[in-house]
C-alpha positions as protocol buffer text, in pm:
chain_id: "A"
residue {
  index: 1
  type: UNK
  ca { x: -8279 y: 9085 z: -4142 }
}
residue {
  index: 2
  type: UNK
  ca { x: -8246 y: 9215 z: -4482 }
}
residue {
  index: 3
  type: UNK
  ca { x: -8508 y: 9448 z: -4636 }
}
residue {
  index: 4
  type: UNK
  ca { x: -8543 y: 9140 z: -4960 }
}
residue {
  index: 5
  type: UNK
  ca { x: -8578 y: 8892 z: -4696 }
}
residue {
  index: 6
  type: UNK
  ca { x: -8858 y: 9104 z: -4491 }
}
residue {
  index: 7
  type: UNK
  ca { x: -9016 y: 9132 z: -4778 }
}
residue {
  index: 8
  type: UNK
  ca { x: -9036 y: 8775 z: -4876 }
}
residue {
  index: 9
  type: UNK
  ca { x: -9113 y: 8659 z: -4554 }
}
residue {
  index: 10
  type: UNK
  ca { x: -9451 y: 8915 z: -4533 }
}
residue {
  index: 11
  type: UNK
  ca { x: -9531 y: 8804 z: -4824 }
}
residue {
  index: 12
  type: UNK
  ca { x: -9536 y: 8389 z: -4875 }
}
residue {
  index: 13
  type: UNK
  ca { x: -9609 y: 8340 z: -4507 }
}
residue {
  index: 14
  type: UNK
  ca { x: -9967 y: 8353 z: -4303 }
}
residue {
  index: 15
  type: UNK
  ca { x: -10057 y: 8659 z: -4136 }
}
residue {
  index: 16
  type: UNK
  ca { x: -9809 y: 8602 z: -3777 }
}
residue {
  index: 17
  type: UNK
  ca { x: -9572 y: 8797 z: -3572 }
}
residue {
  index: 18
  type: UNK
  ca { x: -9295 y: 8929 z: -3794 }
}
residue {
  index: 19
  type: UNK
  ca { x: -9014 y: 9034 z: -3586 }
}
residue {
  index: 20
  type: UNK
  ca { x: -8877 y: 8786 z: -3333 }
}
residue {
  index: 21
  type: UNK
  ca { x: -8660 y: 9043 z: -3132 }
}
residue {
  index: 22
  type: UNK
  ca { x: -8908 y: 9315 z: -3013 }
}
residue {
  index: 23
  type: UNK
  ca { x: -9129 y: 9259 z: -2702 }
}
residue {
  index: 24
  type: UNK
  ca { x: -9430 y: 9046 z: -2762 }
}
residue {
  index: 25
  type: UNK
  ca { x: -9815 y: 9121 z: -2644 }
}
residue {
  index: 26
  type: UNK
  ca { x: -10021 y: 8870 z: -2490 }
}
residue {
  index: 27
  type: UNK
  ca { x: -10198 y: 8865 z: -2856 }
}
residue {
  index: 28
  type: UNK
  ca { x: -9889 y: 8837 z: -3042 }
}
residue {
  index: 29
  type: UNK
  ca { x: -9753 y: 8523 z: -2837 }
}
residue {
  index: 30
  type: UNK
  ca { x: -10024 y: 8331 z: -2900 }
}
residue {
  index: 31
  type: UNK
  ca { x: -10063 y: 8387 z: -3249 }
}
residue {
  index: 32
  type: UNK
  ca { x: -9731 y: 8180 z: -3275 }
}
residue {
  index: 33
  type: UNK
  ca { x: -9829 y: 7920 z: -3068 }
}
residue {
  index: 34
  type: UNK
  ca { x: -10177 y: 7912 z: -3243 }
}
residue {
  index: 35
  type: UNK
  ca { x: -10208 y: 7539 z: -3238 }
}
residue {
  index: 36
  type: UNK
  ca { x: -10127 y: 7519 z: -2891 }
}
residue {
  index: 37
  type: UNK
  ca { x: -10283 y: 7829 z: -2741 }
}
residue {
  index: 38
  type: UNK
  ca { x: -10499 y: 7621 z: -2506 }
}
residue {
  index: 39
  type: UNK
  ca { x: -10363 y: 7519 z: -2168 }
}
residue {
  index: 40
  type: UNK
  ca { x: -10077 y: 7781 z: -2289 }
}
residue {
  index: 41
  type: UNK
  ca { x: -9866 y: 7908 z: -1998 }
}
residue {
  index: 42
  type: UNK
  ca { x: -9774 y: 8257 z: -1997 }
}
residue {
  index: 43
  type: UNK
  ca { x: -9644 y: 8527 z: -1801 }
}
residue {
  index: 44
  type: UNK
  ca { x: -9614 y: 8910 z: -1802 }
}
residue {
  index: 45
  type: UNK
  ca { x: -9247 y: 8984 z: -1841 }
}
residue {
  index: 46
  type: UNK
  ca { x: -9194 y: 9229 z: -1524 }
}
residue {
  index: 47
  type: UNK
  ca { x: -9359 y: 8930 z: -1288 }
}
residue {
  index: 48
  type: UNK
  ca { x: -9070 y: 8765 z: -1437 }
}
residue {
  index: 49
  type: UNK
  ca { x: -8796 y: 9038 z: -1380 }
}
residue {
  index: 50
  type: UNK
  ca { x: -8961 y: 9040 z: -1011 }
}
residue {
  index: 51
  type: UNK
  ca { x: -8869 y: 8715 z: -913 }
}
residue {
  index: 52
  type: UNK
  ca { x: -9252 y: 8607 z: -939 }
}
residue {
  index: 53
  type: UNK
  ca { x: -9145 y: 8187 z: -985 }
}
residue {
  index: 54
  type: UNK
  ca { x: -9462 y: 8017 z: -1001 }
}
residue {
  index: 55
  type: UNK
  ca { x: -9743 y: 8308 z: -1081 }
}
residue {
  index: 56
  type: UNK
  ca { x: -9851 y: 8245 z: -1478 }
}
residue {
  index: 57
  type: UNK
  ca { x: -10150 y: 8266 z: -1630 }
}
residue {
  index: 58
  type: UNK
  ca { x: -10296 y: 7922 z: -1810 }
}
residue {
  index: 59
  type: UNK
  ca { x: -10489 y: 8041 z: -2145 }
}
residue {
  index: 60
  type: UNK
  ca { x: -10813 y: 7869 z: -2209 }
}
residue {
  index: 61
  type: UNK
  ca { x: -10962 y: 8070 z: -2480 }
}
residue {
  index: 62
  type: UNK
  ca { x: -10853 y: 8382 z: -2704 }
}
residue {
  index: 63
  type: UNK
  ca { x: -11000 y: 8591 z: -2982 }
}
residue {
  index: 64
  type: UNK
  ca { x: -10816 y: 8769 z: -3206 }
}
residue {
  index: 65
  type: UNK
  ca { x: -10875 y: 9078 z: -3373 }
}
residue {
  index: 66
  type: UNK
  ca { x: -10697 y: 9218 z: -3714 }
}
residue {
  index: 67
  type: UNK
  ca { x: -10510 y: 9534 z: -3654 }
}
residue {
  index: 68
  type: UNK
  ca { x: -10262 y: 9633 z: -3994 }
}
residue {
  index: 69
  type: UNK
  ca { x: -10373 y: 9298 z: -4153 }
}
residue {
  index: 70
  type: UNK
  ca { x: -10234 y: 9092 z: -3823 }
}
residue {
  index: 71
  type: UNK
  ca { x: -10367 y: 8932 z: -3548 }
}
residue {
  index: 72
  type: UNK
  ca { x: -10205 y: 9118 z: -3302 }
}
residue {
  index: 73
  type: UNK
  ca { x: -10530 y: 9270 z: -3105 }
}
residue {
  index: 74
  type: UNK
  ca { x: -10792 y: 9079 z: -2925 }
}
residue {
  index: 75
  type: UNK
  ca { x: -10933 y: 8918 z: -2591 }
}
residue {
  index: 76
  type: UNK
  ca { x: -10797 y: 8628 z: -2393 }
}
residue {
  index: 77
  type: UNK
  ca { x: -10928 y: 8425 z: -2099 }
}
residue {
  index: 78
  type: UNK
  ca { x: -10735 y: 8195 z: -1869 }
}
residue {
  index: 79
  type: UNK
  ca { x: -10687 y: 8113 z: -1524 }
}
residue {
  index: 80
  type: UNK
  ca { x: -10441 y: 8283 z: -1311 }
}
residue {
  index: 81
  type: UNK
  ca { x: -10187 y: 8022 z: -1095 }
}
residue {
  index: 82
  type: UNK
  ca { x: -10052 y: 8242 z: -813 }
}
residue {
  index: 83
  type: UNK
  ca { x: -9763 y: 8039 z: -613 }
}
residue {
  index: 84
  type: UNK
  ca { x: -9838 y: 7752 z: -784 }
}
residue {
  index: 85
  type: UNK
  ca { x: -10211 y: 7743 z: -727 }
}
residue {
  index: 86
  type: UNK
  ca { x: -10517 y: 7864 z: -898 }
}
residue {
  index: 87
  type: UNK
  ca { x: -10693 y: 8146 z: -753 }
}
residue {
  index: 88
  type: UNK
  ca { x: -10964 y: 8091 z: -997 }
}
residue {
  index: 89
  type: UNK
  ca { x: -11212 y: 7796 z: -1100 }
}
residue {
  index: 90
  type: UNK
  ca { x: -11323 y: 7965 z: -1430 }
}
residue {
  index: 91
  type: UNK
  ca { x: -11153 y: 8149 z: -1662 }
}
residue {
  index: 92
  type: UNK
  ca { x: -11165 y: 8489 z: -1634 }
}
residue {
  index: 93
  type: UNK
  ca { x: -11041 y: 8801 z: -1908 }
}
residue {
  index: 94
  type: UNK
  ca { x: -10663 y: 8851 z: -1915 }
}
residue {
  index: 95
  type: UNK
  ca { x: -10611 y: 9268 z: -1852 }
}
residue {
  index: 96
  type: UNK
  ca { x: -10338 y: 9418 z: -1998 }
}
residue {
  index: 97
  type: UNK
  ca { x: -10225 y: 9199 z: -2292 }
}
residue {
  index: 98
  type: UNK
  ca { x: -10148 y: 9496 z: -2488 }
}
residue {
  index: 99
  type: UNK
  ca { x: -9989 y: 9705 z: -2193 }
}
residue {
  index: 100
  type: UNK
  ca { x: -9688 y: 9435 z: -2121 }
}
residue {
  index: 101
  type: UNK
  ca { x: -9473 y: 9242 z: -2262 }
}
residue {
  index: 102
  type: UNK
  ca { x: -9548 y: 8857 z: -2220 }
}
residue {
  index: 103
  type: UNK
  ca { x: -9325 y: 8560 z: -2249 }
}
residue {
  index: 104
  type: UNK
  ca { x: -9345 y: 8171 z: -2230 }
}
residue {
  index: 105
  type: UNK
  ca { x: -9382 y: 8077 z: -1862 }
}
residue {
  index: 106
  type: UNK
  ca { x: -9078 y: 7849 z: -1787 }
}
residue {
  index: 107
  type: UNK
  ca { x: -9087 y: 7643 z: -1459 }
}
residue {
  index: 108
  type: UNK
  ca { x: -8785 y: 7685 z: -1230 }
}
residue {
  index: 109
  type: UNK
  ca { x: -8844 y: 7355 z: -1097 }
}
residue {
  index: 110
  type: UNK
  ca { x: -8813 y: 7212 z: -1422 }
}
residue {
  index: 111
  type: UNK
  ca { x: -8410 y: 7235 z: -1541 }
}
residue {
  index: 112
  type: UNK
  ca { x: -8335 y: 6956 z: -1587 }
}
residue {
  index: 113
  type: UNK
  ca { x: -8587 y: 6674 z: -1591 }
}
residue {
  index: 114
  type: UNK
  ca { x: -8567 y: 6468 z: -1894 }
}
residue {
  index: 115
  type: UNK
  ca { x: -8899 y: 6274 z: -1962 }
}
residue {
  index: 116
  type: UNK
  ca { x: -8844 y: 5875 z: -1961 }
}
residue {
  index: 117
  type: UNK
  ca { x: -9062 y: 5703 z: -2122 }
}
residue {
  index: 118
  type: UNK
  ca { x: -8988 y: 5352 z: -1981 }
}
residue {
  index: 119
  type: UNK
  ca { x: -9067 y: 5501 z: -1585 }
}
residue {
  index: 120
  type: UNK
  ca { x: -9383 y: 5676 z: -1745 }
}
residue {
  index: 121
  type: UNK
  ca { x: -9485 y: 5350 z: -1872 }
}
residue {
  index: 122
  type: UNK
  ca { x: -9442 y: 5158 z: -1538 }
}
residue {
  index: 123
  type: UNK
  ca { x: -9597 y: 5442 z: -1373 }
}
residue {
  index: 124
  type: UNK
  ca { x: -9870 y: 5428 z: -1606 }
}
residue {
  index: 125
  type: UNK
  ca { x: -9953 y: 5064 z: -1570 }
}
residue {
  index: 126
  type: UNK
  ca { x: -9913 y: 5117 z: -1157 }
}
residue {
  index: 127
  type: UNK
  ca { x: -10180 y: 5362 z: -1204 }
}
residue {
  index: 128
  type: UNK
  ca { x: -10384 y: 5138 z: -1387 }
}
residue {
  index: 129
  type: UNK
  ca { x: -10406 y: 4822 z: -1133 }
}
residue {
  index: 130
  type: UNK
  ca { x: -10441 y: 5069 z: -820 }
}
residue {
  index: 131
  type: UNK
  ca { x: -10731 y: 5139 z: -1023 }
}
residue {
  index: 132
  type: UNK
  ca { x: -10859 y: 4816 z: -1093 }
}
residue {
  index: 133
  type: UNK
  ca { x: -10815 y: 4739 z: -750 }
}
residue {
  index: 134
  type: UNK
  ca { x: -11004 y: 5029 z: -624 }
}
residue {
  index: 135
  type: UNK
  ca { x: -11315 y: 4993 z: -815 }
}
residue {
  index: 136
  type: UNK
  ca { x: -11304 y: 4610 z: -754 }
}
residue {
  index: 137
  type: UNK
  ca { x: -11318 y: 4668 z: -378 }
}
residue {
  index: 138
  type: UNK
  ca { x: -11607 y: 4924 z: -392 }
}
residue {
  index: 139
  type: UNK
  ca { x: -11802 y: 4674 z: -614 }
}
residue {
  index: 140
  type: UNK
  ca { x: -11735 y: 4408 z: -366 }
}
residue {
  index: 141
  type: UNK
  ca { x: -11840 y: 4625 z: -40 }
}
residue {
  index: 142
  type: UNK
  ca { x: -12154 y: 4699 z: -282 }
}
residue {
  index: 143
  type: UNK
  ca { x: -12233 y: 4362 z: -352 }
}
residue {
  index: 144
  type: UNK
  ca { x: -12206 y: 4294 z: 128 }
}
């Protein structure tokens, strides 16, 4: 990126992550996703490299703190999935957001599901009478 085009881009835009290519902390990888930090999944980049598939980290609640006029310092709770499952109820601090580098947690299981929205619909309404049908039959053994 040119040095005009740095400067234009520090300038007109809100305080975020400026450089896409360098490793991201834990602080600066939410900052981007901002709006959607909650329920963010997230894992540090050498659990990654190791082959870790389904160990992330599900953030819950951050804090940021300005360091050089960014938000790239702060705290960060979530709840750690290890194989899949939660070994937490509760969120608990995130350690080393600073020390690694953190990506966007990617499931392997998921290449190549496309989302259909006329089977989520039927689903959806399936859902909805086993429902019905549940809490009709517990009213009814009430009622005996």
């Amino acid at each position: 990126m040119s040095k005009l085009a740095t400067e234009i881009l520090t300038k007109t835009l809100p305080p975020t992550v400026t450089f896409a290519s360098k490793p991201k902390t834990l602080y600066e990888l939410l900052n981007v996703q901002r709006l959607n930090a909650f329920k963010f999944k997230t894992t540090p980049e050498h659990w990654y490299q190791k082959g870790f598939d389904q160990c992330y980290y599900e953030i819950h609640k951050v804090k940021y703190k300005q360091y050089k006029n960014e938000p790239t310092h702060g705290k960060a709770w979530g709840i750690l999935f290890w194989n899949g499952k939660p070994v937490n109820e509760k969120p608990k601090e995130i350690r080393g957001g600073l020390k690694f580098s953190w990506r966007r947690y990617e499931s392997p299981h998921a290449n190549g599901i496309k989302y259909d929205a006329q089977k989520a619909m039927n689903m959806e309404r399936r859902r909805t009478h086993l429902v019905r049908d549940f809490v009709a039959s517990t009213n009814a053994t009430k009622a005996e």
